[in-house]
C-alpha positions, -999 to +999 in steps of 0.1 A: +768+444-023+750+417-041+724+422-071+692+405-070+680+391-100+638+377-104+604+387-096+603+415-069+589+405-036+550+410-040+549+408-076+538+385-102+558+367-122+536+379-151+544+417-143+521+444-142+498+432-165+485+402-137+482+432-109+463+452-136+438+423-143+436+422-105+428+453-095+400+456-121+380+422-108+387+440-072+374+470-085+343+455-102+336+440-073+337+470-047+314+491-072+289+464-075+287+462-036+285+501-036+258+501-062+238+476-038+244+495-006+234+528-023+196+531-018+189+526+020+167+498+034+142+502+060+151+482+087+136+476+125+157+505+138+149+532+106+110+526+110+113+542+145+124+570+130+102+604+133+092+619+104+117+642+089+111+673+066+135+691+041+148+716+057+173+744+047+183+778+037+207+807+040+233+820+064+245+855+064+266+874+088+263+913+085+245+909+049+274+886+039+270+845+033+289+826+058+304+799+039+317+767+056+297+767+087+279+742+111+244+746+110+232+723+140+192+723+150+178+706+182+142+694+195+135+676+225+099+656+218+079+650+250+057+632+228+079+609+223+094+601+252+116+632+256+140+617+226+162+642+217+166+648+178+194+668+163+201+677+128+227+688+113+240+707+079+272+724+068+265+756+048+285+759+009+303+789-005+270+809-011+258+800+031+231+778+016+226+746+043+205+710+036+199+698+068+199+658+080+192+643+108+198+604+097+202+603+062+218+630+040+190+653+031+168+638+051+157+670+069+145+676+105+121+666+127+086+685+128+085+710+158+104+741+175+145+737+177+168+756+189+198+766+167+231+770+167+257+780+140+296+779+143+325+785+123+361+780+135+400+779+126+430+769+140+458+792+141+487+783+164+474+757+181+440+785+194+407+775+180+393+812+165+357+815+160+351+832+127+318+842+137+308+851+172+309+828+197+277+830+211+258+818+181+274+781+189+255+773+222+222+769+226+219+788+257+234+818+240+223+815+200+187+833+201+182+814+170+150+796+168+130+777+137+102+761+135+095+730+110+066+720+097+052+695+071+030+723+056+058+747+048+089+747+026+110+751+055+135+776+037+148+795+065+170+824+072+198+834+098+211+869+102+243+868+122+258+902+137+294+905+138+287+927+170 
């Protein structure tokens, strides 16, 4: 067995000090490109973009907030060539949702949607809905909103556990 004596392979010579010194230009660096890629830009593709309207509010299931769940709306718009628009919001720990469809908080698109709301586990391996399956299809939610640029669009889901 042989001891190695010198720098350690990847290391300065001028210890930690010269990684220190390093890692603060690289960080400097990485939070002044983050503070220029923070505001979005308008761009040929975002000025196609529908208009979008906050939209949001409260999930409960049997009178309870469902916390942690996918909040997912969806409009087809003949008016605009029959583009589909979907958008999308993940409730907190009091079943409040902000919806986007592009940008965070961005909101939805103006018109009726269909809605779905899901909420599942893994346990062995088996995917368990924690609330009924049926509210996470479209075909089988009954959930409905409409948004509007007059309104607040705060709205409210009722879930049954039945």
């Amino acid at each position: 067995m042989s001891i190695r004596s010198g720098t350690p392979r990847g290391c300065s010579q001028y210890g930690s000090a010269g990684f220190a010194g390093t890692a603060a230009v690289a960080g400097a660096l990485i939070a002044s490109m983050l503070a220029g890629c923070s505001k979005y830009r308008e761009d040929e593709w975002s000025r196609q973009w529908p208009p979008r309207f906050p939209t949001g509010g409260l999930v409960t299931r049997d009178g309870a907030p469902v916390a942690e769940a996918v909040v997912t709306f969806s409009i087809t718009r003949a008016d605009r060539g029959n583009k589909a628009f979907t958008a999308v919001g993940m409730t907190d720990q009091q079943g409040r949702f902000a919806l986007r469809t592009f940008r965070p908080g961005d909101g939805a698109v103006e018109g009726s949607h269909a809605v779905t709301i899901s909420k599942s586990t893994m346990d062995k391996g088996a995917v368990v809905n924690e609330i009924p399956a049926r509210y996470a299809r479209f075909e089988t939610s009954g959930l409905t909103a409409d948004v509007t640029k007059k309104t607040a669009n705060e709205l409210r889901f009722e879930l049954s556990s039945k």
